[in-house]
N, C-alpha and C positions, 0 to 999 in steps of 0.2 A: 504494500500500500504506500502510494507515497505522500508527500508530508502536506499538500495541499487536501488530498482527500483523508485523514488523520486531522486535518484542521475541523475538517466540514462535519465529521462525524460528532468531535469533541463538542461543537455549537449545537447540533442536533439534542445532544443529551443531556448538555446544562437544560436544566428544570429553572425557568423564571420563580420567582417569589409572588406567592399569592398577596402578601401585605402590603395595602397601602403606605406609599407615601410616610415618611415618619409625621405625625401632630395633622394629619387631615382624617376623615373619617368616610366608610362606607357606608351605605342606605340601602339596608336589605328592606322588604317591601314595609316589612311591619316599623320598623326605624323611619323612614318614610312617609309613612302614616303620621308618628308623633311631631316629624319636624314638619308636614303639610297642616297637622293641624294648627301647631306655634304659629307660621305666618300666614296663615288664612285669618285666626285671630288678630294676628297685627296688624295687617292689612284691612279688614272690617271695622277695624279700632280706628285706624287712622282715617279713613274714607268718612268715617260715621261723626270727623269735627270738620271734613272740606277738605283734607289734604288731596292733592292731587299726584298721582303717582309717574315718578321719572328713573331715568337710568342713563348711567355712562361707562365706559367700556373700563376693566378691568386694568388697561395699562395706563397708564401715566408719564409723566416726563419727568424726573425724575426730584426735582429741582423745586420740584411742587411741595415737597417737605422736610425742604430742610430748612427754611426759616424761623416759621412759627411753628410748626410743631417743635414739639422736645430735641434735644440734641439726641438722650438715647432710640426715641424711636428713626431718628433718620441717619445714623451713627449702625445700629445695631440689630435693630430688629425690622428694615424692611428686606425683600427680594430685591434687589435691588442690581440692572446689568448692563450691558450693551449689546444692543442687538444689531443686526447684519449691517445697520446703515451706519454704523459707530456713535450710535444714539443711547444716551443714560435713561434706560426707564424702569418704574418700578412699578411690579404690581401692588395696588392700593390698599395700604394699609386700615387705610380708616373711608370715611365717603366724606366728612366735612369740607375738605380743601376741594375736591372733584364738584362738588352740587353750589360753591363760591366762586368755580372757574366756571360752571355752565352760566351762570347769575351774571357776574360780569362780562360775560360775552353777549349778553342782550337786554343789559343793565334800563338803554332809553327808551327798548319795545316793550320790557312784561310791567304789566301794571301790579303795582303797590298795593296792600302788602301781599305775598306771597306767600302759599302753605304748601308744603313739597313734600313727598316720601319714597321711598326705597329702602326694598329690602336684600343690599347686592353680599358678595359673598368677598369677605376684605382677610388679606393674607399678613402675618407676622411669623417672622423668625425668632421663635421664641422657645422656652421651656415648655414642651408639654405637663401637662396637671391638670388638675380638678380646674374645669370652669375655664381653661385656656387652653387652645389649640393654634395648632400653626395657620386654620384655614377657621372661619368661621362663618355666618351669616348675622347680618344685621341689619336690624330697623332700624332707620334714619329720618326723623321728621323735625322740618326747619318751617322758619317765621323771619320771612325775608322783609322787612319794609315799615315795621315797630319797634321803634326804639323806646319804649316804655314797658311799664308795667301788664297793659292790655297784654300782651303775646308773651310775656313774664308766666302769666296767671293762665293763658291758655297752655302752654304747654307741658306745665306739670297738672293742670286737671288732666290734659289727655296721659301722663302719665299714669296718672293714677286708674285711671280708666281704663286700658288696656292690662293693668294686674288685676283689677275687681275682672275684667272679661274671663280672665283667665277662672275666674274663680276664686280668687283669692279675698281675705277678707281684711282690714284695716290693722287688726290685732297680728297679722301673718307680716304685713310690710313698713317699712316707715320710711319718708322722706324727709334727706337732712339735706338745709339748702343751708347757703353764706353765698354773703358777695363779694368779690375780689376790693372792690373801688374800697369794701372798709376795710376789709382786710389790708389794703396799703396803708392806708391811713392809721390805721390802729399798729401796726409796725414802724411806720415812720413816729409816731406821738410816744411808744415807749425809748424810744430810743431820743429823742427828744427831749424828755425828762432831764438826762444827764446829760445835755449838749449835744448829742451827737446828729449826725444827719445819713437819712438811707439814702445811697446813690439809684438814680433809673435801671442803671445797669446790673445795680448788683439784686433788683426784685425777683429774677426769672429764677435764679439759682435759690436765693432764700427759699422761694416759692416749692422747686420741685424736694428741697429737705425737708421743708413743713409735709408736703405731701406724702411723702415715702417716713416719718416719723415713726408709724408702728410697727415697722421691719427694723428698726436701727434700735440697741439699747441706749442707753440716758448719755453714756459718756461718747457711745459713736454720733449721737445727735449733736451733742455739745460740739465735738472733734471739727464735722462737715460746717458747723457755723462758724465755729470760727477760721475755717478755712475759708468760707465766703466771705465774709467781713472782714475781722482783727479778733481775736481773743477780748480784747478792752468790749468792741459792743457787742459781739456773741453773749458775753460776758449780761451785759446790761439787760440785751433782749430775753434773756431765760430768767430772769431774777420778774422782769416786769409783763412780758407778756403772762398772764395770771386771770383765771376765770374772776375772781373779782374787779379788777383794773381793766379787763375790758366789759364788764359790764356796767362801768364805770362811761365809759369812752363811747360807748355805740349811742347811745342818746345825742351825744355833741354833734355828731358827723352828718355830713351834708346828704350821703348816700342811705340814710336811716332811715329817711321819710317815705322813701318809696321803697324800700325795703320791708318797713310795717305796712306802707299799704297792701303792697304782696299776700302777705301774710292773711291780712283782714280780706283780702279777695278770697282767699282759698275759703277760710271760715268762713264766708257768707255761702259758699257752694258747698257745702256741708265739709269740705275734708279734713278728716281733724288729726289725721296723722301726718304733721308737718311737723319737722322739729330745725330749728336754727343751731347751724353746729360752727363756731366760730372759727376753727381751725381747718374746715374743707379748703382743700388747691385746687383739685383736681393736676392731672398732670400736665395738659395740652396748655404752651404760651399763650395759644392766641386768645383764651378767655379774660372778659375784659371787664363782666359784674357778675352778674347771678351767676353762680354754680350748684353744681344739684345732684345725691347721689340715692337710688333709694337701695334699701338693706332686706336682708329676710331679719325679719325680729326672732327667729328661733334660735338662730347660733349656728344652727348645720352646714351655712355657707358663709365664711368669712367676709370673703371680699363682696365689693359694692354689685348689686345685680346688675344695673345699671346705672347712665347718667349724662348732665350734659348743662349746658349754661350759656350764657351771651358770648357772644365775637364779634363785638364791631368793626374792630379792624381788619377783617382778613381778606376784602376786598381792596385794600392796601397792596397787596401782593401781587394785581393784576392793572393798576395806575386805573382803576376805576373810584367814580364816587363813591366816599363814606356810605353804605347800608346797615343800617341794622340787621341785627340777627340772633337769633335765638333756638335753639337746638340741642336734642339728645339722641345717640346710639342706646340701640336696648338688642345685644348680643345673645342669638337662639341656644347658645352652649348653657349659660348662666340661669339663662329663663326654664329650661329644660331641667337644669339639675334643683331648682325652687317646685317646680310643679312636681318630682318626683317624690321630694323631701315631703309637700304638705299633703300627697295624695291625689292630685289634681289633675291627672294625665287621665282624660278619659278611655274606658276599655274599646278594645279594635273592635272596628267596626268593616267587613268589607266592601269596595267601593259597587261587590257584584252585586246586583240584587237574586240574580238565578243560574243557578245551573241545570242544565238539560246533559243527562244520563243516558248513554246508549248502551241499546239492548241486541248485538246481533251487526246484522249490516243499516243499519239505521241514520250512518251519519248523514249522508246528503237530505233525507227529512228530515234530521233536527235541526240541521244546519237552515235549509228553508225558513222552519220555524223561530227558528233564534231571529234569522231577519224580519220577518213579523212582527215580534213582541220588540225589538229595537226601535223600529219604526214607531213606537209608543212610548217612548223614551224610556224602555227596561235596558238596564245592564247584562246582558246573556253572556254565559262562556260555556261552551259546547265540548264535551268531553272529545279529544284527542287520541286516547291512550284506546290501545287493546285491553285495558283491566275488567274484573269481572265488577260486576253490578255493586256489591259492597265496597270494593277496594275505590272505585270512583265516590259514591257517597261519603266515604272513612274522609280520602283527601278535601271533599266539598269542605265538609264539616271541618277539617284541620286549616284548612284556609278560611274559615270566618265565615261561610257562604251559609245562611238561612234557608234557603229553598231552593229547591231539587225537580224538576220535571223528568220524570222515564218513560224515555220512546222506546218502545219496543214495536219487533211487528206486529203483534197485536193491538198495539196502541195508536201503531197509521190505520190499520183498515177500519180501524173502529172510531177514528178519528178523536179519542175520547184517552187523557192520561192520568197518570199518575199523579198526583203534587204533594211534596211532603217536607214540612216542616223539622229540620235535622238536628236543632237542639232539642225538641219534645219528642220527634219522629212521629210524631200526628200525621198521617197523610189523607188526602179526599181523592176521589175521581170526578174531573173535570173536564170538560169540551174544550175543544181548542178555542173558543171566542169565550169562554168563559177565565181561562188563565191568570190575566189580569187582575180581573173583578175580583177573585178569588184568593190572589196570591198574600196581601199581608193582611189577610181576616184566619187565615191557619196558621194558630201559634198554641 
């Protein structure tokens, strides 16, 4: 044998790997089922306040994230390459930057304000774990052209709205919102106290150490501050930022007043699980006031289910006019693992509504008849297989399928079948115009 055909045999007999992708996932049918039902919910959710639904293509240029978003995600965790034309692009980590480049591309045709959603599937290079994959899917819904309170106070009702859809109850979630604008301010006024002054540049970094605080211990906290600042006001800010001293402070500040109005919005729509949590960042730069995370109140899931908050500026990034804007990601991974935790995934249901069972040479008339009850808008799946009579209904039944029609030849000359109900196995004999009529009254 010689060494070319010794190559071709050795390729033949490498066995590919059945496993996906490391941190993405497959959708076997019934998997499928639970993530169609997550975004049909979200999608019903969002339609059911006006949002109108868009989409942009999964690649990006690459350059799209590295300003305002965080240095680690544009540093570290996107895909990020050159392709054939020697062009830097990344698949899209998140969808905010992408739905501010569609917006400023037709910034003086859509009319104000704007309500948007998509649910595209956004890629990180990341650790997989609980609640984080490398590939995920996420609802996206923005509030392009309110730079107030109004579009504040709608998008965490519709927050909240899409957990109650889900099933969930007030006592199962909680929403902790802060605003960046006091958040500055209340950092600049502790440091203040003793003379000192926060530089514009040194907020973004302060910001992502506040943010990441519950992964670092006391003295690794202290460490990263004062490597942002100087030890002197690191020093200052951990003595004076203090739940008293800013409770102290938020009444003073200019950004408070509509920050309680907020609040008083929510409580007038009955939601009474809002809570003000003084130390939220969130991680993304471009957030510019309201921030907003909500929580499973059980414990079972650590990190934020979701979240999201203003960006006025990120229209900046594309030399268009200032817009307002306001927006949250609610990722199908995180929602999935809350619905599993409180019980909330409802049982399979499948999309068939009937199977027709052959008995003999029978396919080309059930097959007939399958088209019939279609044309009536039934679901029909027509037995395939050479299996005997029970081994076909076993499978019905193990796929979820309710109801069973059996054509047998006695059942074409006599034009008259079977029908039977496979979780009670109740069956009736019915005419073929009667099928229908008859089919979810046998249970």
């Amino acid at each position: 044998m010689d060494e070319t055909a010794s190559e071709s045999n050795n390729q033949v007999n490498t066995k590919l790997s059945t496993a996906p992708y490391k941190g993405v996932r497959d959708f076997y049918p019934r998997d499928m089922a639970v993530f169609t039902y997550i975004t049909d919910t979200m999608k019903s959710a969002a339609e059911a306040f006006g949002f109108l639904e868009y989409s942009t293509s999964v690649l990006e240029h690459a350059e799209l994230y590295g300003s305002k978003t965080s240095d680690e995600m544009s540093r570290k965790e996107t895909y990020t390459f050159l392709d054939r034309g020697n062009r830097l692009v990344t698949l899209r980590p998140e969808m905010t930057p992408s739905v501010t480049r569609l917006v400023a591309a037709r910034a003086r045709e859509l009319p104000l304000p704007l309500k948007w959603y998509s649910i595209p599937n956004c890629f990180r290079y990341e650790r997989p774990q609980k609640g984080r994959l490398r590939e995920h899917w996420q609802l996206n819904c923005d509030i392009f052209g309110d730079t107030g309170v109004r579009g504040e106070t709608e998008i965490i009702t519709l927050a909240h709205y899409i957990m109650t859809s889900f099933g969930a109850t007030e006592k199962q979630f909680e929403i902790q919102i802060n605003n960046r604008a006091i958040l500055v301010d209340i950092l600049k006024a502790c440091l203040e106290k003793q003379g000192f002054e926060l530089e514009e540049s040194e907020l973004s970094q302060v910001m992502r150490i506040m943010d990441k605080k519950e992964k670092l211990s006391s003295q690794e906290y202290a460490d990263e501050l004062a490597q942002a600042l100087s030890p002197d006001r690191a020093e200052t800010l951990l003595r004076e930022y203090t739940p008293d001293n800013i409770a102290a402070l938020i009444p003073t500040l200019p950004a408070f007043q509509d920050f309680m109005e907020l609040q008083k919005n929510l409580e007038n729509i009955g939601i009474k699980n809002v809570r003000h949590e003084p130390s939220m960042v969130r991680g993304f730069d471009y957030y510019t006031g309201l921030v907003f995370e909500v929580f499973d109140t059980s414990g079972e899931n650590q990190r934020s289910l979701f979240g999201g908050g203003r960006y006025d500026n990120l229209m900046d990034l594309f030399g268009a006019n200032r817009i307002g804007a306001v927006g949250f990601g609610m990722g199908d991974l995180r929602v999935r693992d809350f619905l599993e935790t409180h019980g909330l995934i409802p049982d399979y249901q499948a999309p068939t509504d009937l199977f027709i069972a052959t008995i003999g040479n029978t396919f080309k008339q059930a097959s007939l008849l399958a088209q019939e009850l279609r044309s009536d808008d039934l679901k029909v799946s027509v037995n395939l297989s050479e299996q005997k009579l029970g081994e076909q209904l076993k499978r019905a039944a193990g796929d979820g399928i309710e109801y069973a029609l059996i054509v047998g030849e006695d059942e074409v000359t006599s034009n008259t079948f079977k029908l039977k109900h496979l979780p009670t196995q109740n069956e009736q004999t019915v005419a073929r115009n009667e099928v229908i009529n008859t089919l979810f009254s046998l249970d």
